[in-house]
FIMARFI-299522 format. One record per residue (C-alpha): z, y, x; residue in one letter; chain. Coordinates in steps of 0.05 Angstrom, whole numbers, plus 5000, padded with zeros to 4 digits. Layout:
N
<node <Z Y X> "A" "A">
...
END
This chain:
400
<node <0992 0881 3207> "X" "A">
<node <0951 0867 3155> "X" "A">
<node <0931 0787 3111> "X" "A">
<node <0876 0747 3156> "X" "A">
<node <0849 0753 3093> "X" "A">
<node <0826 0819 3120> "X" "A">
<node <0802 0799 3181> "X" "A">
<node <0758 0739 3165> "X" "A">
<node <0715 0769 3109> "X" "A">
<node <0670 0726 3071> "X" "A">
<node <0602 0762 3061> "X" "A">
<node <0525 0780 3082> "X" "A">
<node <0499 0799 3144> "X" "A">
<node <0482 0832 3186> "X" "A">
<node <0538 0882 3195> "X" "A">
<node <0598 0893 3180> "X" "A">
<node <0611 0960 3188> "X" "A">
<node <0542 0986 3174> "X" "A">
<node <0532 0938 3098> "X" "A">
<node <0597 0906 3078> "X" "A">
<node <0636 0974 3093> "X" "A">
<node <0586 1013 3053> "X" "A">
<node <0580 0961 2999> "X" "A">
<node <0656 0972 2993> "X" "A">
<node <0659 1054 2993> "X" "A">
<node <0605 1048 2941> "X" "A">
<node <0638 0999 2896> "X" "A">
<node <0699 1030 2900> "X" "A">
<node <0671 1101 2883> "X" "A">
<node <0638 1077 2824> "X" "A">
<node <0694 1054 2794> "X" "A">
<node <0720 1123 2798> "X" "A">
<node <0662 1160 2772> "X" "A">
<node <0620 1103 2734> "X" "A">
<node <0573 1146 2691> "X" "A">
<node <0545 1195 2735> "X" "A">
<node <0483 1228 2727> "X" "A">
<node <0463 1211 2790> "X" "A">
<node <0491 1198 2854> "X" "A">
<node <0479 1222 2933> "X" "A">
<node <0506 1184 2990> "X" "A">
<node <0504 1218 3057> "X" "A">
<node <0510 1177 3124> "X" "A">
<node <0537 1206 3193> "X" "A">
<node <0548 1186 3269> "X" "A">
<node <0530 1113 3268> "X" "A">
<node <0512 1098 3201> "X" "A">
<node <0454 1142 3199> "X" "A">
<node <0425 1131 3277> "X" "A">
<node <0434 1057 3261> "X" "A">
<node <0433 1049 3194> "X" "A">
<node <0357 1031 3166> "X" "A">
<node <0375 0969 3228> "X" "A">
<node <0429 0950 3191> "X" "A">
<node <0409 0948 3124> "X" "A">
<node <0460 1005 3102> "X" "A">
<node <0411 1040 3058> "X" "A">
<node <0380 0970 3035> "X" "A">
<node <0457 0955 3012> "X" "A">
<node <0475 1006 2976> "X" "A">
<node <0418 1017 2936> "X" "A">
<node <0434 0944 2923> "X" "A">
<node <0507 0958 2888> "X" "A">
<node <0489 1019 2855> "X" "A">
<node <0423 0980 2824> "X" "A">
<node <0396 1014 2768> "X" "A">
<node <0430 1076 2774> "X" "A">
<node <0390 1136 2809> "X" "A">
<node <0420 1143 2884> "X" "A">
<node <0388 1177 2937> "X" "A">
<node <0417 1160 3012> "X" "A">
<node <0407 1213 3057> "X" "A">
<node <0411 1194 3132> "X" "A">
<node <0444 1264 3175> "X" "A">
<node <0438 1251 3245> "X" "A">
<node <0466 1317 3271> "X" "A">
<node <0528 1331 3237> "X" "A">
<node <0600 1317 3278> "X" "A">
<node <0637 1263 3263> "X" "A">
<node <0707 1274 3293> "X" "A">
<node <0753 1227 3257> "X" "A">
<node <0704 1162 3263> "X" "A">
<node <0633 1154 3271> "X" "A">
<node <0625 1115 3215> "X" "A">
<node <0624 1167 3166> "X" "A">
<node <0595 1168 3097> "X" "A">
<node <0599 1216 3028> "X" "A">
<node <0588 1185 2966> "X" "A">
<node <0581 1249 2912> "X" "A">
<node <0567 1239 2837> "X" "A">
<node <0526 1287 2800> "X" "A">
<node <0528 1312 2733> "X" "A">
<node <0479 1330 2684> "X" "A">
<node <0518 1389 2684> "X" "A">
<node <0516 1405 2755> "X" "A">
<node <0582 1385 2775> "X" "A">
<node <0599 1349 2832> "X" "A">
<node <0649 1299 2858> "X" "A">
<node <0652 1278 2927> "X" "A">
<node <0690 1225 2972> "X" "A">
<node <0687 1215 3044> "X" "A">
<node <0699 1141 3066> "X" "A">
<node <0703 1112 3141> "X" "A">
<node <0670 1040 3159> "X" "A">
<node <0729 1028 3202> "X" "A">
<node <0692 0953 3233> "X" "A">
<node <0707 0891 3211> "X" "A">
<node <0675 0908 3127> "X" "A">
<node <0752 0947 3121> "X" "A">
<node <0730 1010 3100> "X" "A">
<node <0783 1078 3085> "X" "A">
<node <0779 1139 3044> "X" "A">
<node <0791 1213 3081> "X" "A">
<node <0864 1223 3088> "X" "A">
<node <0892 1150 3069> "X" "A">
<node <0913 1114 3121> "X" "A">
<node <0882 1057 3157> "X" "A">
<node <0919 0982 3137> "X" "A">
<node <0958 1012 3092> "X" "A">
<node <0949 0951 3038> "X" "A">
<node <0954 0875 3049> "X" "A">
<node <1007 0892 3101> "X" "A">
<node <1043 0824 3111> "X" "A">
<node <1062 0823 3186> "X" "A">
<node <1121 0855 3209> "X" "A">
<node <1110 0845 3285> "X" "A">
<node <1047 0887 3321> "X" "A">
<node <1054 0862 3389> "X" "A">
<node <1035 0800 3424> "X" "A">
<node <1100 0814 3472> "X" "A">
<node <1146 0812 3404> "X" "A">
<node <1106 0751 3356> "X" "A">
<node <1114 0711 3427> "X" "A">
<node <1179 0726 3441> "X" "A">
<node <1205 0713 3362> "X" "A">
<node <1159 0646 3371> "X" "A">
<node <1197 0627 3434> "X" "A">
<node <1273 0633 3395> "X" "A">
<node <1251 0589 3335> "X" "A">
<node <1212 0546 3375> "X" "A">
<node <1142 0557 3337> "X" "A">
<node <1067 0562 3349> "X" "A">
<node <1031 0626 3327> "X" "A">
<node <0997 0578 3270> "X" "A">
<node <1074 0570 3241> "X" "A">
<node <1086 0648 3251> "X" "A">
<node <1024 0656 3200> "X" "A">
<node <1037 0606 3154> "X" "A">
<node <1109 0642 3154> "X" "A">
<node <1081 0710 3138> "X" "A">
<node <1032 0694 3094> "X" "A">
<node <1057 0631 3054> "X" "A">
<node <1025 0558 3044> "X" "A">
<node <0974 0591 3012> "X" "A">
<node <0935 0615 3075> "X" "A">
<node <0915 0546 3093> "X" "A">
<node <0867 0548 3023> "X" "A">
<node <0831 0613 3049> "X" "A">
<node <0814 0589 3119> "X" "A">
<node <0792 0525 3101> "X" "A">
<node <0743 0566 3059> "X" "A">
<node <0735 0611 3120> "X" "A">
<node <0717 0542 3156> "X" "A">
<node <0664 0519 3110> "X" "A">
<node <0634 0577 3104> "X" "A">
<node <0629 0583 3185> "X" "A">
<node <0602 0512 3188> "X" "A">
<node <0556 0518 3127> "X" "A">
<node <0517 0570 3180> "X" "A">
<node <0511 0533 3234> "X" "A">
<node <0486 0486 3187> "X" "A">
<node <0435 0530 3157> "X" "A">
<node <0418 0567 3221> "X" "A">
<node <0409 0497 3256> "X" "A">
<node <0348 0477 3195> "X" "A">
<node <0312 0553 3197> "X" "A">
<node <0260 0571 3244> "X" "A">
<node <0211 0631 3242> "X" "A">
<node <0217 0699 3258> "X" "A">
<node <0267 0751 3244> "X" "A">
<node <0252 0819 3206> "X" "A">
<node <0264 0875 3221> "X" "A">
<node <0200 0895 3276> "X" "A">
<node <0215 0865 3343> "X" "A">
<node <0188 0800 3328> "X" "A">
<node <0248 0765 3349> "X" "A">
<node <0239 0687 3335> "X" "A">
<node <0303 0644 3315> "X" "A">
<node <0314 0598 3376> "X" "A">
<node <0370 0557 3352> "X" "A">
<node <0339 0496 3316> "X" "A">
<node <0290 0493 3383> "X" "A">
<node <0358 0495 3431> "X" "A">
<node <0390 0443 3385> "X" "A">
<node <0324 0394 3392> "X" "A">
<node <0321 0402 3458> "X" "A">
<node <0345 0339 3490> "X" "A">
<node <0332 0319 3554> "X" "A">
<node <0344 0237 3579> "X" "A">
<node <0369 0262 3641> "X" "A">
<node <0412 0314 3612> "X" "A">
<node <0481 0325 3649> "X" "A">
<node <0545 0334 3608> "X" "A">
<node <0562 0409 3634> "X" "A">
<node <0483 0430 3603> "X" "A">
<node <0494 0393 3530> "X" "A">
<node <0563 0431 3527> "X" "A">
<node <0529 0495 3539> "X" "A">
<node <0466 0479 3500> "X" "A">
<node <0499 0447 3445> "X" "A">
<node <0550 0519 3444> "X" "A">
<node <0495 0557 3453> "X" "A">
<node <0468 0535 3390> "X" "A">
<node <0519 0535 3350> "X" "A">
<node <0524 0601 3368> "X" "A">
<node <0458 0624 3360> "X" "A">
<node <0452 0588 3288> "X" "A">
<node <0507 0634 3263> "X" "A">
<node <0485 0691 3292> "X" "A">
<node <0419 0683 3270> "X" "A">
<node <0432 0671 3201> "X" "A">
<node <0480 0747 3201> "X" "A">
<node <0421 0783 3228> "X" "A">
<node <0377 0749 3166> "X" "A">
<node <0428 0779 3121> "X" "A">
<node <0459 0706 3104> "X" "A">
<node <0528 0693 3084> "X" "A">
<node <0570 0688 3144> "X" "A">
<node <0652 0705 3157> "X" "A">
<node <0677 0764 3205> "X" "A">
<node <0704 0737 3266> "X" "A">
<node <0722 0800 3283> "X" "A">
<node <0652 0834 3255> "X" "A">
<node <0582 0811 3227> "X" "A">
<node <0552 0823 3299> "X" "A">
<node <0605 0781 3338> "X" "A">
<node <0608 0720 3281> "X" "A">
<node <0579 0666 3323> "X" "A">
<node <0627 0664 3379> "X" "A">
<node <0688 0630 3332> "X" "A">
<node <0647 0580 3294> "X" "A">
<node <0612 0553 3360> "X" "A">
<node <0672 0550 3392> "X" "A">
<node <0709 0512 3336> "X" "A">
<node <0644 0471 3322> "X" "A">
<node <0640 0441 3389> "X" "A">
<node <0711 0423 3411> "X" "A">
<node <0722 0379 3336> "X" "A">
<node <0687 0321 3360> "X" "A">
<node <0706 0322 3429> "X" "A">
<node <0771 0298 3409> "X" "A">
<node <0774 0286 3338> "X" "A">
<node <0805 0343 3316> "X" "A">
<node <0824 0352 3249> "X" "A">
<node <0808 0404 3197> "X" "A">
<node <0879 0426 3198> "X" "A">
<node <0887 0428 3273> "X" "A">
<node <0817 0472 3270> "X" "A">
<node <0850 0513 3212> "X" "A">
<node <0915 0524 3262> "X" "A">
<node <0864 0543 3315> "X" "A">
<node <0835 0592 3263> "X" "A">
<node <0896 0623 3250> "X" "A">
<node <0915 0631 3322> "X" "A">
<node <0854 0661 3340> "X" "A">
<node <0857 0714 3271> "X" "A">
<node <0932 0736 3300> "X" "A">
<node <0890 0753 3365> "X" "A">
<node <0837 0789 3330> "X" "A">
<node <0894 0822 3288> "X" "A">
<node <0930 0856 3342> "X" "A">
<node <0866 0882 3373> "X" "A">
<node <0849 0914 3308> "X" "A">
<node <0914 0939 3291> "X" "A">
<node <0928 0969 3364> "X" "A">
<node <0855 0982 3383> "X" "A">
<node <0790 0976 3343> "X" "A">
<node <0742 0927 3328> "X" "A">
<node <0693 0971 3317> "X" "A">
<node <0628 0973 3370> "X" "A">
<node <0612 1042 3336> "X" "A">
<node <0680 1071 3364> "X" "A">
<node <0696 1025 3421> "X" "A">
<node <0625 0995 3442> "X" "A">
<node <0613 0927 3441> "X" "A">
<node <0671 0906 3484> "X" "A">
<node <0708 0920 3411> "X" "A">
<node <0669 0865 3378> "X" "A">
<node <0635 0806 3425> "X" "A">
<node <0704 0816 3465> "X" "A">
<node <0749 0813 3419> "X" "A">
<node <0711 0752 3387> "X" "A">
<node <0715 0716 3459> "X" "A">
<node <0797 0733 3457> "X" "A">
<node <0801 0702 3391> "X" "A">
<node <0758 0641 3414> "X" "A">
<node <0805 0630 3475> "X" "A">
<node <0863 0634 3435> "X" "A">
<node <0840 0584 3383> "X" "A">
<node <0812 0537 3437> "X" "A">
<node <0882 0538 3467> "X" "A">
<node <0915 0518 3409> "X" "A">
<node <0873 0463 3406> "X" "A">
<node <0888 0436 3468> "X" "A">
<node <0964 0454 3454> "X" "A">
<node <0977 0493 3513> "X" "A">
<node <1031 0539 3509> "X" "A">
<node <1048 0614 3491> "X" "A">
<node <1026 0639 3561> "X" "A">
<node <0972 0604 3570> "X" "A">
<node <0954 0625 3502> "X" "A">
<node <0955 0701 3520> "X" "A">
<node <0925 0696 3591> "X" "A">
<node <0861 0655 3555> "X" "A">
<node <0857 0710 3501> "X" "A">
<node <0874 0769 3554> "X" "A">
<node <0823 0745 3604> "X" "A">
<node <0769 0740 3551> "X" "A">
<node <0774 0812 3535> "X" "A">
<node <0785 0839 3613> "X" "A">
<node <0718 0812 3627> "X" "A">
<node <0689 0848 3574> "X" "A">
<node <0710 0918 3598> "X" "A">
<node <0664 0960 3581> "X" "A">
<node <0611 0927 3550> "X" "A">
<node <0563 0973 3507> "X" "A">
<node <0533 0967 3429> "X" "A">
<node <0460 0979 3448> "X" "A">
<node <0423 0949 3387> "X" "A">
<node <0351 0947 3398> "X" "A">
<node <0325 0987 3339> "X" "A">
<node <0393 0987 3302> "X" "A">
<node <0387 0912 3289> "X" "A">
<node <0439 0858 3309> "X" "A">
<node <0392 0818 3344> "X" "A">
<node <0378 0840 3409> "X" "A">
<node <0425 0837 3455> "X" "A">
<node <0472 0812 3405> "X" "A">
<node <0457 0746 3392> "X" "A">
<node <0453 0723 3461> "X" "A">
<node <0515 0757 3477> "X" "A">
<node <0550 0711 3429> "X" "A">
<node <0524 0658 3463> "X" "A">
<node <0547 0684 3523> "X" "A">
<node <0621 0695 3499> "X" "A">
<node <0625 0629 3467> "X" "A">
<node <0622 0595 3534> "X" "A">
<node <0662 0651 3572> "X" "A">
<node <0723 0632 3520> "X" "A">
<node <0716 0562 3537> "X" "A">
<node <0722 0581 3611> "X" "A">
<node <0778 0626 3600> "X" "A">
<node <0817 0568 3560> "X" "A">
<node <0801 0531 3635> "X" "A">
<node <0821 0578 3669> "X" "A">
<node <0889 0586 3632> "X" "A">
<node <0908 0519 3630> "X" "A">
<node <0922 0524 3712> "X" "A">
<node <0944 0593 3732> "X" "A">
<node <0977 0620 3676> "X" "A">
<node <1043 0625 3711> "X" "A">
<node <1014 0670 3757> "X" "A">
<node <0987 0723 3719> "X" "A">
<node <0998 0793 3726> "X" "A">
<node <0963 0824 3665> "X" "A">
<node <0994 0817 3589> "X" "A">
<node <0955 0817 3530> "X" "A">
<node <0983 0879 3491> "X" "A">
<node <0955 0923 3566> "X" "A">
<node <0885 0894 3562> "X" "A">
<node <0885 0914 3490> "X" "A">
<node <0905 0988 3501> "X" "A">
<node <0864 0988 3565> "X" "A">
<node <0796 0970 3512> "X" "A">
<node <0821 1017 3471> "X" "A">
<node <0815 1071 3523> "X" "A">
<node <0756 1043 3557> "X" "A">
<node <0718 1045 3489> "X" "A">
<node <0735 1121 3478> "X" "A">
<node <0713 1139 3544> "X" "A">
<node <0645 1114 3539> "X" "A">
<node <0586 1152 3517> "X" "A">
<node <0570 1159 3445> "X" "A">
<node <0503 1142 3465> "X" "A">
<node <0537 1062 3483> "X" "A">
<node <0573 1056 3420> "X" "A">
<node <0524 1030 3366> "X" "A">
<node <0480 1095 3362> "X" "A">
<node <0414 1059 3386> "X" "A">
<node <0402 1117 3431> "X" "A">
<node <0417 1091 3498> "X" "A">
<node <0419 1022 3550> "X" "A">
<node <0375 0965 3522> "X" "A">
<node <0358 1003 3452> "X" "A">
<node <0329 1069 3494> "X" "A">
<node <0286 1028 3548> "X" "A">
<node <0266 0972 3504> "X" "A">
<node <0192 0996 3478> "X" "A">
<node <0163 0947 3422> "X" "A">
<node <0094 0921 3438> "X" "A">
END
């Protein structure tokens, strides 16, 4: 498996897939073919039925700035290999042509036609919950130690940047109000959730208010296009940060026992992408808000230092009770239902972690079959359900 480094991505909103993949494929085709006459970039499946949503077009005009680039949006052409399919092609005054074909693969990773997917940054030998926990078990470690092992001291340096950068927008999300572009009119509700404070308040409605808003701040600033980290994807952001944001002060926990809980919850998110797909455009949203909730658990767990089984049953449960949920983005933008939904999985990992800390013993599922039965699930839904805009909430939603 690949660096964390991979996983938790530093960049803009409000997708992954849809902007930081592009942004990538662009930059890295320009390199190759700088002086161009002109260029042409072609988007398929996903990127095109979802892409003036997401920015994509608004992106890439941005990294290939002064330099004449037309994006063409094809809606009808096949896209076997992934839906996430773009052609960059550089023109010359000539007439000649050069042409690439890249795949937004989820997560910002994005792969040129015929290279394989992962196949740089690989530092984890191990690509199985089943084998990391049972290597853990004979030298006595916690997943944290298993990172810091594969990836050196130096990992602690990125994810403490990861960490400020998650709590810089909550932060920022928590002081914004207004309403978000984009045409539906939806309003940022996180700075009202986090002033609303009731005298008679019970301790069960701040926790969910308070992770609520956490959540919603993040999640609010991706869809904005602010700077946020991938926790698996743009779309799913929130769920990590809120969880992480709420449980330091409960008991004082420390930035490295956050960073641990961090890492824990990136080996989670690592195996799903390595053995399944983060991606809501090939798997539906089940891909990204549940594998977000799985990482959640997991970190949560560590934090409360429970052990290797409770561990996978929190991060296992998270995603079984996100079987087949679709990507149904309400014109194309990660708003509606997405923001809510990490809301909604911020507070599910939380009960998970519960959950886990009494009947782990007696659980009959393991991690590495929920991830292969997403994997499947994903593939069997409709393409209309996986990020296409054309069916569920984004087909019966009408604007007013």
């Amino acid at each position: 498996m690949q660096s964390l480094r991979y996983l938790f991505r530093i960049g803009r909103g409000p997708s992954s897939s849809h902007t930081m993949g592009p942004a990538a494929a662009a930059k890295r085709f320009l390199a190759e073919f700088p002086d161009a006459h002109c260029y042409t970039v072609t988007l398929y499946g996903s990127l095109a039925k979802t892409g003036r949503g997401h920015m994509t077009n608004t992106v890439l005009h941005e990294v290939f700035g002064e330099r004449a680039c037309t994006v063409v949006f094809d809606y009808d052409t096949p896209t076997p290999v992934h839906p996430n399919t773009m052609d960059i092609t550089a023109h010359g005054e000539d007439g000649s042509q050069q042409t690439r074909r890249y795949y937004s693969i989820g997560g910002g990773e994005v792969i040129a036609d015929g290279e394989a997917a992962a196949e740089h940054g690989e530092v984890y030998p191990l690509n199985s919950f089943s084998a990391i926990s049972e290597y853990c078990r004979r030298r006595e470690m916690r997943l944290w130690q298993y990172v810091e092992e594969c990836e050196g001291p130096e990992i602690w340096e990125y994810l403490a940047e990861v960490w400020q950068v998650m709590q810089a927008a909550i932060k920022q999300g928590l002081e914004t109000e207004g309403v978000l572009q984009g045409g539906i009119g939806t309003q940022r509700k996180a700075r009202y959730l986090y002033r609303q404070k009731h005298i008679d308040e019970s301790e069960e409605t701040k926790m969910n208010r308070l992770i609520c808003t956490y959540a919603y701040a993040v999640s609010e600033q991706n869809a904005s296009g602010g700077q946020i980290v991938t926790a698996p994807t743009c779309g799913a952001c929130g769920v990590l940060p809120a969880v992480m944001k709420f449980l330091q002060p409960k008991r004082n926990f420390t930035e490295e026992q956050i960073l641990h809980a961090i890492a824990t919850g990136g080996i989670i998110g690592n195996l799903i992408k390595q053995n399944a797909s983060i991606s809501g455009a090939e798997c539906g949203c089940q891909a990204e808000i549940g594998t977000a909730c799985s990482m959640a658990a997991a970190a949560a767990a560590e934090l409360y230092e429970l052990d290797l089984d409770q561990i996978e049953y929190a991060a296992e449960m998270s995603i079984e009770h996100h079987l087949g949920l679709t990507c149904d983005p309400i014109l194309g933008l990660v708003q509606i239902p997405c923001i809510e939904r990490n809301a909604i999985a911020a507070m599910r990992a939380l009960n998970a972690v519960n959950l886990a800390d009494f009947l782990a013993d007696s659980r009959k599922i393991t991690f590495d079959m929920i991830v292969e039965t997403m994997y499947e699930t994903g593939k069997d839904l409709k393409v209309i359900y996986r990020e296409t805009a054309e069916g569920g909430l984004a087909k019966n939603f009408k604007p007013e």
